[in-house]
N, C-alpha and C positions, 0 to 999 in steps of 0.2 A: 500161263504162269500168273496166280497170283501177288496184288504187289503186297500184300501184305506178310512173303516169306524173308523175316526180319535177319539181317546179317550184322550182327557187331563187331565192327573193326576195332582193334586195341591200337596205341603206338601211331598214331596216325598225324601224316603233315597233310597242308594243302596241296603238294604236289601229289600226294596220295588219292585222296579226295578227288581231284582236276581227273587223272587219269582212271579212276573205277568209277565214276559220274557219267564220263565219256564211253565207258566200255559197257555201263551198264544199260545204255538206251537199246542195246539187244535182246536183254535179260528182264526186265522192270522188275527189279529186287528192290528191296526194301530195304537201302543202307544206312547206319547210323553208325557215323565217325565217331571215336573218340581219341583226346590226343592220351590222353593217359594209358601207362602201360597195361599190361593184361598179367595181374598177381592174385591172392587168392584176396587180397581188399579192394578189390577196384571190380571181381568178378560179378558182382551182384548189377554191373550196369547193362549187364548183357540179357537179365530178365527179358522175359517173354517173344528172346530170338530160335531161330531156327539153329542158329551156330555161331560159332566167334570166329572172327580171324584174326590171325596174330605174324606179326614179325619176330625178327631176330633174336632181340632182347626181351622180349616177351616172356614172365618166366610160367611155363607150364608143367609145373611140380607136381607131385601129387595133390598136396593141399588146394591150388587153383585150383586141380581138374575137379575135386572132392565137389568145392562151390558149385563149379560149374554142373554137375550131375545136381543138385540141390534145386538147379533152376530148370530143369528137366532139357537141357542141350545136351548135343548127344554126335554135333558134330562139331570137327575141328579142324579149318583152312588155315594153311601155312602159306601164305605171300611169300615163301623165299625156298630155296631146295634143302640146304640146312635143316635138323630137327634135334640140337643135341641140348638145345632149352626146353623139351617134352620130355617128361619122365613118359616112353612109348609102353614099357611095361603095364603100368599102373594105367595108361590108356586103353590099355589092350584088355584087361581084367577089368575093368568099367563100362566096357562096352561102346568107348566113342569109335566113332570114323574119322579118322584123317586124310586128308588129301594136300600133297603141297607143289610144287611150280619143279620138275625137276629140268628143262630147262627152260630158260628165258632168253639168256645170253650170253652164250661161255666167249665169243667173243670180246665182251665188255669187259668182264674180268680179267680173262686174257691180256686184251691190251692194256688193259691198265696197271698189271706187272710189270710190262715192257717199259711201260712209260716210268713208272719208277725207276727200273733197272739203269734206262737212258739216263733219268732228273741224279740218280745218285752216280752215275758212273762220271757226266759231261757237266757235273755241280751246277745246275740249272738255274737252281733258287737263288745260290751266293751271284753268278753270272750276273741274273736279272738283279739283284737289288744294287751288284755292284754299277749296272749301267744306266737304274734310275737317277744314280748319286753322281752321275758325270765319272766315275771310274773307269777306264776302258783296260784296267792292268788283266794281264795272264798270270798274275802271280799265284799258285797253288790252285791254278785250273787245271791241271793237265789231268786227262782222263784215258783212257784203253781203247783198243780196238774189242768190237763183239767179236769181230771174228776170229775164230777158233778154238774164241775160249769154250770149257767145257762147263758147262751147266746142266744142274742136276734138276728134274720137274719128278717131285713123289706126291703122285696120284695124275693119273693120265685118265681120266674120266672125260665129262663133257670139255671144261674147260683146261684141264692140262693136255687136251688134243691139239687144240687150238695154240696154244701156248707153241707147242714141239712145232707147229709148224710155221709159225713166224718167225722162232729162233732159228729154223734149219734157212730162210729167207737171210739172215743177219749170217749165215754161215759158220754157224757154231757148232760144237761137238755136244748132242747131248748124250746123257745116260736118264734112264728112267726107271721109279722103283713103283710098282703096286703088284697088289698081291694078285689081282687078276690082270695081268699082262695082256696085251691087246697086239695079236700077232699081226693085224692089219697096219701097225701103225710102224713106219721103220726107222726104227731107232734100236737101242740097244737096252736093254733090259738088265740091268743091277741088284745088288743088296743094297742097302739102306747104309754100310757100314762103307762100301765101296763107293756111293757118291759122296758120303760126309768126309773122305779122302780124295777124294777127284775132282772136286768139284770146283768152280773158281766161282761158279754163283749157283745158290739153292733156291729153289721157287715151289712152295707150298701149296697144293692142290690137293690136297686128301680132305677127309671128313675128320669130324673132332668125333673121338669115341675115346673107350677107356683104352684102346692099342695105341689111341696116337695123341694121347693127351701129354703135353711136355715133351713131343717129339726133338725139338731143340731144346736141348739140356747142357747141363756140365760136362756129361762126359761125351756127348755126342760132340759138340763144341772142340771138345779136346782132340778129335779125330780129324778138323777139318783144317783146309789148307790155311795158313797166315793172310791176313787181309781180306777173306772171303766173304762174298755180299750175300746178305740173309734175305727174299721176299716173302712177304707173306698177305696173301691175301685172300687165304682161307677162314679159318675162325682163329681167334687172338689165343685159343687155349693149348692151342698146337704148341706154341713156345713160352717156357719159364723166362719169363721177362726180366727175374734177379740173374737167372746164369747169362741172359745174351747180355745185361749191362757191364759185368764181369769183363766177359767177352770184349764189348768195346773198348773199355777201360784201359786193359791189354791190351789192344791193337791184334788180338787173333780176329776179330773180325771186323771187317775194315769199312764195309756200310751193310745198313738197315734201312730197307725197306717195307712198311706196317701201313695196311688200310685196314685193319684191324688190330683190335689189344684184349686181352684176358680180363680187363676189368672196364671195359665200356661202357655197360651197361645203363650206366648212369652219366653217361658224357655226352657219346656219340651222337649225335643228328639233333643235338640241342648247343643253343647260343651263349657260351658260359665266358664269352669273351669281358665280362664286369667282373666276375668275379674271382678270388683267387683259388688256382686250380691244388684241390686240395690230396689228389693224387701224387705222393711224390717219386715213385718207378718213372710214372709217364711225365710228371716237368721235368728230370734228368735225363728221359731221352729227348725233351724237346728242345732242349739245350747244346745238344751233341750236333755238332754242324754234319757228320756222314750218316744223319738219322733223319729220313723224311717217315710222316705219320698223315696221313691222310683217311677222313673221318667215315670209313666202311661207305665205299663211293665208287667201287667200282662196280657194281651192278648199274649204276646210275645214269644211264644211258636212254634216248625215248624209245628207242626198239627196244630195250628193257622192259621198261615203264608199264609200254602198251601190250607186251608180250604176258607179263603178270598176272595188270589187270585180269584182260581176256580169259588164261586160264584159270586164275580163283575163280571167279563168276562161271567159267564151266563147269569148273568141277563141283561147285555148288550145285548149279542148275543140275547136271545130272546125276548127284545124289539122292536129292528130292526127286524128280521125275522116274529117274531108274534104279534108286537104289544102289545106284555104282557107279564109280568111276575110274577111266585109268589111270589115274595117278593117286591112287591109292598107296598110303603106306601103310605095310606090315611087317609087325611085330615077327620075330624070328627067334625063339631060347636058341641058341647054337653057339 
């Protein structure tokens, strides 16, 4: 492998950098970091690469991909499993290739809904700050038992597998909704209408598409039990962020849990702690003491890390080498 087969990373931290540096000494690729996102004005830094790679918020619209076809790239690495910031269509009809991570570590996400679910149920945050301050009161701690309660998990994929089988550990009732039911896994199988009724906590694991876009709404909301705890730590577009504050406001939903939000894009994994947050959905939910928000962190794990790396840099390497890779995505009209 020559090292002269050029990869530009978009979006990029030093922790990013550390762990594809490290991963690369198997590969000797040619990486060139950039922290700037990957839009159709920042496209032209990717000149004279073999491909781009991009994250989360990374927007790959048509007009990016348009740039990018201009500078004769023709491939496109996704560092994350996610892909509903690629217009895939317009990708498809250009003729790139994409490959992206579909898993890393559903574990990691996994746990890091639980941990939520724990931080908002056992008020963790109020706890600690009240026992920095010499507080030692229980007043409006009191928190639930997991067990028994029922919790809804829609989408039982990689990481909603994981999920059902920690919560069945805490001895909970689940119900479970995807469209491709997973007869291996035993639990019980729902509509979507019968956990937003059943459910004493909802935990988010589907893909962001145009079926699940706003999947918590106004009127789903209006279906679900009083006091019930929302996670989500799929993509932020899953939920209408004006109906769940609704929501709180009323006390139909009694905590929120978000390591993702529908307008991130320009927040998440940057240090905006100077300046005033000019979002105003997300300062009124940061205000709201039964709303923890944690900054799309749960991938964030070193077996994550290194698990990414490793396969971006494969699925590069055997694109170039063989022209194919298994983790290829494709385009499906259906």
């Amino acid at each position: 492998m020559k090292k002269n087969m050029k990869i530009a990373f978009f979006s990029t931290k030093p922790y990013d950098q550390l762990f594809f540096e490290k991963a690369n000494k198997e590969f000797s690729l040619d990486l060139k970091f950039f922290k700037e996102p990957l839009t159709k004005n920042t496209a032209h830094l990717a000149k004279e690469s073999f491909a781009v790679c991009a994250f989360v918020n990374d927007d790959l619209c048509k007009s990016t991909l348009e740039e990018l076809k201009k500078l004769n790239i023709q491939t496109i690495a996704l560092r994350c499993t996610g892909f509903n910031n690629l217009d895939l269509k317009a990708a498809f009809e250009m003729g790139f290739k994409v490959v992206n991570v579909p898993h890393y570590s559903p574990h990691a996400v996994a746990e890091h809904a639980v941990a939520l679910m724990l931080a908002l149920n056992r008020k963790i945050p109020k706890a600690y700050i009240r026992s920095k301050e010499g507080n030692f009161s229980l007043d409006s701690l009191l928190g639930f038992d997991m067990n028994e309660k029922t919790v809804g998990v829609i989408g039982t994929g990689s990481i909603g597998k994981v999920l059902v089988k920690i919560l069945q550990g805490f001895e909970c009732k689940i119900l479970c909704y995807d469209p491709k039911p997973d007869t291996k896994l035993n639990v019980d199988y729902t509509g979507l209408e019968d956990i937003f009724k059943k459910a004493d906590i909802i935990s988010l694991h589907c893909p962001l598409n145009p079926n699940t876009y706003h999947l918590i709404n106004e009127n789903s909301i209006k279906l679900m039990k009083d006091h019930v705890m929302i996670i989500n730590t799929g993509r932020g577009g899953l939920i209408d962020t004006k109906a769940v504050i609704d929501g709180l406001k009323e006390e139909k939903i009694g905590y929120l849990g978000l390591d993702v939000y529908e307008e991130e894009a320009n927040l998440f994994f940057e240090d905006k702690s100077d300046r005033v947050l000019l979002d105003d959905l997300l300062a009124r939910l940061l205000m709201m003491p039964n709303v923890i928000v944690t900054s799309h962190m749960g991938f964030f794990t070193d077996n994550a890390m290194q698990t990414i790396a490793q396969t971006t840099l494969s699925n590069l390497h055997d694109l170039k080498t063989k022209n194919r890779s298994n983790n290829m995505v494709i385009y499906c009209e259906c």
